[in-house]
C-alpha positions in Angstrom: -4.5 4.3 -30.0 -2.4 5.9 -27.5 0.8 4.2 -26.1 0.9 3.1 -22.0 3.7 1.8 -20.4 2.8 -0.9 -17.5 5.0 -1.7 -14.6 4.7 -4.9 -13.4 5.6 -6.2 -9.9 9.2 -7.8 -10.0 7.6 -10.8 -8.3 5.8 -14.2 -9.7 6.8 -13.2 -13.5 5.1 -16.7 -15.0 1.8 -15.1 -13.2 2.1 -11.4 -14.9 0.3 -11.6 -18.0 -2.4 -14.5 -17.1 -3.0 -11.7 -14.5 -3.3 -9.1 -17.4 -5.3 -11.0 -20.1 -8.1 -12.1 -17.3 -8.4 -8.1 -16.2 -9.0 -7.5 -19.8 -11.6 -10.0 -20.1 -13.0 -8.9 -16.6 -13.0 -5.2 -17.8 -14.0 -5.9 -21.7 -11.0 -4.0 -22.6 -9.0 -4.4 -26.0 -5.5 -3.9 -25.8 -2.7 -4.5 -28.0 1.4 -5.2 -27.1 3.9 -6.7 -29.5 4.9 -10.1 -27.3 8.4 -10.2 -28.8 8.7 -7.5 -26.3 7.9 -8.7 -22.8 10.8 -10.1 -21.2 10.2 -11.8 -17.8 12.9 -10.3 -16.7 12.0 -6.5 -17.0 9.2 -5.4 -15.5 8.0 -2.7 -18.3 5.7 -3.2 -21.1 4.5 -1.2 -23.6 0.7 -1.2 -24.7 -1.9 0.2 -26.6 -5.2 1.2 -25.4 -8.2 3.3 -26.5 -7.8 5.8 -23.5 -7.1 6.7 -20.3 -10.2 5.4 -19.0 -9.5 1.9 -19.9 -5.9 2.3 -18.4 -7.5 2.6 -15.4 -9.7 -0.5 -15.4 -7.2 -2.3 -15.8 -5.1 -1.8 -13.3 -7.7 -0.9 -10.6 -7.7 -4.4 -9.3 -4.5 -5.8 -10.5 -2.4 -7.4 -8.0 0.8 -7.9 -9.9 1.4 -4.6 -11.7 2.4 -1.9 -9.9 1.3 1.3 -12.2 0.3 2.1 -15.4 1.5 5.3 -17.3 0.7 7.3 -20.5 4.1 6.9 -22.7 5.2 10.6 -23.5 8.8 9.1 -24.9 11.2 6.9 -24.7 14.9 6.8 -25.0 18.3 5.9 -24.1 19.1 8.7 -23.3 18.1 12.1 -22.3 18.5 14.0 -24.9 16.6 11.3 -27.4 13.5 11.5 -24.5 13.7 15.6 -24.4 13.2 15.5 -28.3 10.5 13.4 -28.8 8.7 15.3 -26.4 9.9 18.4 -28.2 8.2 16.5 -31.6 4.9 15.9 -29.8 4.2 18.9 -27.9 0.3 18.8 -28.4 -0.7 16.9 -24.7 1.6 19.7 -22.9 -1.6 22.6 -23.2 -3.6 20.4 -21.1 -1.8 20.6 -18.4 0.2 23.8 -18.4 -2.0 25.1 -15.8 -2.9 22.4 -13.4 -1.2 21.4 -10.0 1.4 18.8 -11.3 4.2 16.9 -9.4 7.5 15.0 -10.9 9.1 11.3 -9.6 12.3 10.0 -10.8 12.0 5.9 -10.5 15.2 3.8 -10.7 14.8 0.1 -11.4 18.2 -1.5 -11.3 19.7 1.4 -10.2 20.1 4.2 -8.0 19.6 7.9 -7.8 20.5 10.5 -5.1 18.1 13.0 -3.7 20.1 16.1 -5.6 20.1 13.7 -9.1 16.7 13.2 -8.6 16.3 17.3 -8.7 18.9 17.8 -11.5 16.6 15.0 -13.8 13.3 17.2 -13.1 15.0 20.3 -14.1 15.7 19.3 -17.7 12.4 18.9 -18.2 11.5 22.5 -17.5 11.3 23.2 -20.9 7.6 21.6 -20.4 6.4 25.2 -19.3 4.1 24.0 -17.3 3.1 27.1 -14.8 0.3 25.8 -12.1 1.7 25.1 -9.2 3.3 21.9 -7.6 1.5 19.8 -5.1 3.5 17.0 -3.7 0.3 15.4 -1.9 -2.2 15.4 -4.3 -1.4 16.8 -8.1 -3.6 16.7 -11.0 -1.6 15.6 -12.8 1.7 12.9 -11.7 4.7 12.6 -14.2 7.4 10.3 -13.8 10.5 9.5 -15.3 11.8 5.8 -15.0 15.0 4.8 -15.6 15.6 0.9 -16.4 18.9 -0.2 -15.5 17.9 -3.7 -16.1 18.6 -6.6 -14.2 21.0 -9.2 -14.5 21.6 -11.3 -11.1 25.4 -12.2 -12.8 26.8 -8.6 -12.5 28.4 -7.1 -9.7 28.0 -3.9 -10.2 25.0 -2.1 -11.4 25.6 0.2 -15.2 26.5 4.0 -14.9 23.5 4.7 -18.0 20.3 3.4 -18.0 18.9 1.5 -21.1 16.2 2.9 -21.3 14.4 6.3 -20.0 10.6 6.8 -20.0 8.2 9.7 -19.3 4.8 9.3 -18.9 1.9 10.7 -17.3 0.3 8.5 -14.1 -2.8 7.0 -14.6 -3.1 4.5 -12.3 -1.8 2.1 -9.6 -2.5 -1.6 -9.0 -3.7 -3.0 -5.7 -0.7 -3.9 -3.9 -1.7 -3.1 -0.5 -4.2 -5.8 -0.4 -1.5 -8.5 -0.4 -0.8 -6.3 3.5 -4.4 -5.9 4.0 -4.8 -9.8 3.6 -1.8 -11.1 4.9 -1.8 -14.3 6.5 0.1 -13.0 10.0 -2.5 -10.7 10.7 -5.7 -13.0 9.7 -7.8 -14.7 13.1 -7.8 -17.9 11.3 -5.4 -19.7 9.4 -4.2 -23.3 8.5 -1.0 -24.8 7.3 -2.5 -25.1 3.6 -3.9 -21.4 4.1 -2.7 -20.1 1.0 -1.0 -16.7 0.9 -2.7 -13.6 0.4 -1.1 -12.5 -2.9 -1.6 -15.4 -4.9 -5.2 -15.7 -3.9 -6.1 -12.6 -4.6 -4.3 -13.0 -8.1 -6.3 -16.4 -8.5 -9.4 -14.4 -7.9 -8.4 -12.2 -10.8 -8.4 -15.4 -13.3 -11.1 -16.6 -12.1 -13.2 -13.6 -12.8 -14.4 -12.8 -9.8 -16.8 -9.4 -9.3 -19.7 -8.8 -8.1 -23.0 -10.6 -8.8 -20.8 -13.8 -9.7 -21.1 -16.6 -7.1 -17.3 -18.6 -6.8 -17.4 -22.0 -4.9 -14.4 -23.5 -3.4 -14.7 -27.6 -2.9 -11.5 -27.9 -1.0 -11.8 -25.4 1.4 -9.7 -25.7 4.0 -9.7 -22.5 6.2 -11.4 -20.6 3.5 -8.3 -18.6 2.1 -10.2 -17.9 -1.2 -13.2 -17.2 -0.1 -11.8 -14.5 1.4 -10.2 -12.9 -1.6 -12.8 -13.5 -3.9 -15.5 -11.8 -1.9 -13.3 -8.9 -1.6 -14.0 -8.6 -5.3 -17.4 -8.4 -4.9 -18.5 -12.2 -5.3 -20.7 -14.4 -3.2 -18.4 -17.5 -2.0 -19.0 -20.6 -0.8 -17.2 -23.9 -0.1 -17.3 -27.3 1.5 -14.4 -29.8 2.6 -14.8 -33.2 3.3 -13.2 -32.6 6.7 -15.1 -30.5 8.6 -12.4 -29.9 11.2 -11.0 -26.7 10.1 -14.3 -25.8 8.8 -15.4 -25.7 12.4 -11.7 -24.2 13.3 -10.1 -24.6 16.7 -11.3 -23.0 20.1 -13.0 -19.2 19.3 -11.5 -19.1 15.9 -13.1 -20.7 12.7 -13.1 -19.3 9.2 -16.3 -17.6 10.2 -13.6 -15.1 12.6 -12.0 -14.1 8.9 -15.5 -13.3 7.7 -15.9 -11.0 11.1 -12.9 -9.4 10.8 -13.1 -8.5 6.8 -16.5 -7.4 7.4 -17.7 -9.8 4.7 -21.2 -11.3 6.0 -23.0 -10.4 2.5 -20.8 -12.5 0.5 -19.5 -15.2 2.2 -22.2 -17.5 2.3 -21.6 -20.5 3.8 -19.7 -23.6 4.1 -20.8 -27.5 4.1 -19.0 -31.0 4.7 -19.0 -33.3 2.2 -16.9 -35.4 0.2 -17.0 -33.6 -3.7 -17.6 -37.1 -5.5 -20.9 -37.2 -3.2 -22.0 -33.8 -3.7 -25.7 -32.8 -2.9 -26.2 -30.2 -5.5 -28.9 -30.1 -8.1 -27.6 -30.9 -11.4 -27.6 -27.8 -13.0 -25.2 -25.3 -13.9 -25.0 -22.4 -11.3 -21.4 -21.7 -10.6 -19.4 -19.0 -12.5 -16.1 -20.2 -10.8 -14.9 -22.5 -9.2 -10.9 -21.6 -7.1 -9.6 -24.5 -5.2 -6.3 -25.9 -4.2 -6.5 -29.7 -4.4 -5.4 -31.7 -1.7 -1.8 -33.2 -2.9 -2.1 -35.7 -0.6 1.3 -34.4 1.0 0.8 -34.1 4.5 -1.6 -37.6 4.7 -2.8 -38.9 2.0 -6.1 -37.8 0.3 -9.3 -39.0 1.7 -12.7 -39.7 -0.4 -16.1 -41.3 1.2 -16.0 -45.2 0.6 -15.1 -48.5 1.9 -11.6 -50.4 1.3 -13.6 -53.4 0.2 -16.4 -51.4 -1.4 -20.2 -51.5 0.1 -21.4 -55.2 1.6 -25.4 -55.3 0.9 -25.4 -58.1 3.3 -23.9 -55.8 5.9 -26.7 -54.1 6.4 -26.9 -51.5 9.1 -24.7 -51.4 12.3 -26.6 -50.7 15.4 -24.4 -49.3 18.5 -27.1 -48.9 21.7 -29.7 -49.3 19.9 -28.9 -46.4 17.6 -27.6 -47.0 13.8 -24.2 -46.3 13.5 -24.5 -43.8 10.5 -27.0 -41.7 13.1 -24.3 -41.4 15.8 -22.9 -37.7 16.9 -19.4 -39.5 17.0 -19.4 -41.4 13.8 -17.1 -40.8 10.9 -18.2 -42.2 7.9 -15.3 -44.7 6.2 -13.1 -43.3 3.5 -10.6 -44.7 1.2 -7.0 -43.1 -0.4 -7.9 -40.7 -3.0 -5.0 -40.3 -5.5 -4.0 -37.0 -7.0 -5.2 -38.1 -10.6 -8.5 -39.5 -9.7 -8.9 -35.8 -7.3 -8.3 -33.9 -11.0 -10.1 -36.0 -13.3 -13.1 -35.3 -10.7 -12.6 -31.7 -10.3 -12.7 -31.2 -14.4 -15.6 -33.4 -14.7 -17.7 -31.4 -11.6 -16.3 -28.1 -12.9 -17.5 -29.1 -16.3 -21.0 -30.3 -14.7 -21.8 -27.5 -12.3 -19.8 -24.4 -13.8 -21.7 -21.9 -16.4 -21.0 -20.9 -19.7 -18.1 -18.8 -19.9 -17.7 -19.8 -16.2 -13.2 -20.6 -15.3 -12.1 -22.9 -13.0 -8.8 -21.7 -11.3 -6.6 -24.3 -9.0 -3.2 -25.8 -8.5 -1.2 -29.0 -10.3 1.4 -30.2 -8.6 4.0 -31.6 -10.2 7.4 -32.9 -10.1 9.9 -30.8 -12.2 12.3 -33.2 -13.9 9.3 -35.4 -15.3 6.8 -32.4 -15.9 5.1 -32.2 -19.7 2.2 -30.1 -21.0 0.1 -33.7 -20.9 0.4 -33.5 -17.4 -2.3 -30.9 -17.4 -5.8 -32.3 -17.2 -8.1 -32.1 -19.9 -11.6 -32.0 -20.6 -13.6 -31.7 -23.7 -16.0 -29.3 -22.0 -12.7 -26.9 -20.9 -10.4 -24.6 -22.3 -6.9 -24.2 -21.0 -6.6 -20.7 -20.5 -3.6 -20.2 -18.3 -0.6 -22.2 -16.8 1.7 -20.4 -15.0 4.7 -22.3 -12.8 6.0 -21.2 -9.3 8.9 -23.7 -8.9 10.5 -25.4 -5.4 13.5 -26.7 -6.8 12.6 -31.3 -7.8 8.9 -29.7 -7.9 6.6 -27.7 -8.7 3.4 -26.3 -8.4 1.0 -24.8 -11.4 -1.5 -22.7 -11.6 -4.2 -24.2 -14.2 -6.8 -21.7 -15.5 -9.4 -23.2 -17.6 -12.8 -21.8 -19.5 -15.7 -23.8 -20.0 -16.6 -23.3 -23.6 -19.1 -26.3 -24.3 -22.2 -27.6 -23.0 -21.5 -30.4 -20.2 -22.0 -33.7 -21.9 -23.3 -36.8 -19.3 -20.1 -39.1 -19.5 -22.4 -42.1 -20.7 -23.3 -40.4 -23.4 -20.3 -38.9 -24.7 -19.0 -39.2 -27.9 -15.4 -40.5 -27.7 -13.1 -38.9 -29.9 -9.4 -39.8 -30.8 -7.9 -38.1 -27.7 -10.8 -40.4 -25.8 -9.1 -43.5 -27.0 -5.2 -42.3 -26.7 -3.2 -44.8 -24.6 -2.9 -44.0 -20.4 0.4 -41.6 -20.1 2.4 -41.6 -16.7 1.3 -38.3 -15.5 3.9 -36.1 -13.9 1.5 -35.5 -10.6 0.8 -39.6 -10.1 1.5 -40.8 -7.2 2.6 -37.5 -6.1 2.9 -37.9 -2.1 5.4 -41.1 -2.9 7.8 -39.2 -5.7 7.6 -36.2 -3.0 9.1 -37.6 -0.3 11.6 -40.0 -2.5 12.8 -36.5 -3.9 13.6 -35.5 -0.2 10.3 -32.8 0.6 10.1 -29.6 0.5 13.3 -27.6 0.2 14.8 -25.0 2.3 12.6 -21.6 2.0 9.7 -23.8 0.3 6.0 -23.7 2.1 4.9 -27.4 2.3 1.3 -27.5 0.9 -1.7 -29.8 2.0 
């Protein structure tokens, strides 16, 4: 199979190839990399694919690569690059006669406009004869030189360390992270998430068209945004209908206006998730949601501090039961961050389809974070869990699959891990170790 180089964006490096593996997936696409390769560090990776269709599909929707090339050579230096292509000569016929245009790329480095022309020259040797079209070629080449980079050095190296030449196939989706960028959205919350890492979030989870993607947390409806952009039919529901309804003229129903997005953002509902009205069946292929931390004030579920008094009975205000009133708010009771997760897996593993992911975020402090921190479930799969750090803590994004048929918890077969001793969970308690650890640091958003 033919070699690609990918270019990744320099930006959220634990998210990068969860990113990658869920396009695959998406697209049905096999591709192949040797992971001893890909270094966090450098953007570049090479790849093997069955063709230049499938380069494409993958990178149509990506969010966090930038481009995606067909690897002529590779070298450390020019001469090395000029004689492999020498050696494979056979993809130059193709395009000897087709309108064609060169880019130099620097990463790590720097070129001037007159280096830049100098580069292109050497490669004249390509023979190529149809003429150049700097708008909108046939055919795009480019020649990238990486530099690397290494924060500890002051100045950048005279070489590069490596030189590639490749043909363009095809660039990620970028500009959506402008196009859905929360300073230009009608409506927006302080737990609005940002645009990039939703949109990536609706890559993991899957989401295209004919898929329908619930959020239960929704908030001000951030992915149900992003996910319908994708094609899917979103819906959500919040136990707090206030920003539901939103505040004067704007409401999340102004972000569905202004992305023109009535066919496939459904609705939304208020309701507490552990009283949920749905049928119990399975009819969700994703489920993307960013659980309440409890940061802000703590987390809220439907109940009473005492539990329900039978001998209560109803209250009656005027005449009317309470319950019936257009003022009354039904009680509710601190909802701690490991009771919100055990509940999300079990719904997610109740209501989601076969095959079906759910997509959210852990948080977690950083000093006392372990892999048994994440949930588990015997009805999921961990797919994915990528860390985007804020110095004492940290939050995670947790991808998971469901892979078996939902079992009723009373009739569940308890296994070893079942019976395994209560650990101290690096997100209990959360809101408490938060503010003991100071909050949020400087340049860190403060989430729900």
């Amino acid at each position: 199979m033919p070699s690609y180089l990918i270019q990744f964006a320099q930006a959220h490096d634990e998210f990068r190839l969860p990113e990658l593996h869920s396009l695959m997936k998406l697209e049905n696409i096999t591709m192949e990399y040797d992971s001893t390769t890909y270094d966090k560090m450098s953007p570049f990776l090479i790849v093997t694919l069955a063709n230049d269709e499938d380069a494409y599909k993958l990178v149509q929707r990506a969010i966090l690569i930038k481009g995606i090339y067909e690897l002529w050579a590779a070298g450390e230096t020019y001469e090395e690059v000029h004689e492999k292509l020498k050696a494979n000569s056979e993809k130059w016929p193709a395009y000897s006669n087709c309108s064609f245009k060169f880019t130099v790329d620097a990463f790590g480095g720097t070129r001037s406009l007159q280096e830049q022309i100098e580069i292109i020259e050497t490669f004249s040797f390509l023979g190529f004869e149809g003429p150049i079209d700097l708008k909108n070629p046939k055919a795009h080449f480019r020649i990238i030189e990486d530099y690397g980079l290494d924060p500890s050095r002051l100045t950048p190296p005279t070489k590069p360390y490596t030189i590639y030449m490749g043909r363009q196939i095809g660039l990620g989706k970028r500009e959506l992270i402008d196009v859905y960028n929360l300073k230009k959205r009608k409506f927006i919350g302080n737990t609005s998430m940002d645009a990039e890492l939703s949109l990536v979030m609706a890559n993991q989870a899957l989401a295209t068209k004919g898929k329908l993607v619930y959020d239960p947390f929704v908030g001000t409806g951030s992915f149900l945004v992003t996910c319908a952009h994708f094609g899917a039919l979103t819906m959500g529901s919040d136990i707090d209908g206030r920003q539901i309804r939103g505040k004067g003229k704007t409401s999340i129903r102004s972000n569905v206006e202004q992305y023109a997005l009535y066919d496939r953002v459904l609705d939304t509902a208020i309701f507490d998730i552990c009283h949920n009205p749905w049928r119990p069946v399975t009819f969700f292929d994703a489920i993307v949601t960013d659980p309440p931390y409890g940061v802000r004030a703590g987390a809220k579920r439907l109940g009473r501090k005492n539990g329900p008094d039978p001998e209560r009975g109803l209250t009656m205000i005027d005449g009317v039961p309470n319950h019936l009133r257009e003022d009354y708010y039904p009680p509710t009771v601190p909802y701690e961050m490991s009771e919100v997760l055990q509940d999300l897996l079990e719904f997610a593993a109740r209501f989601l389809n076969p095959g079906g992911r759910l997509v959210y975020w852990l948080p977690t402090v950083a000093e006392e974070y372990s892999i048994s921190d994440v949930p588990q479930h015997p009805c999921m799969e961990l797919i994915a869990n990528s860390e985007q750090p804020f110095g004492t803590w940290s939050r995670r994004l947790i991808t998971m699959e469901k892979v078996r048929e939902y079992v009723p918890l009373n009739t569940r077969v308890e296994t070893e891990s079942n019976n395994a001793p209560e650990v101290n969970l690096g997100h209990s308690n959360f809101r408490e170790k938060y503010f003991t650890l100071g909050g949020p640091k400087k340049g860190a958003k403060q989430e729900n």
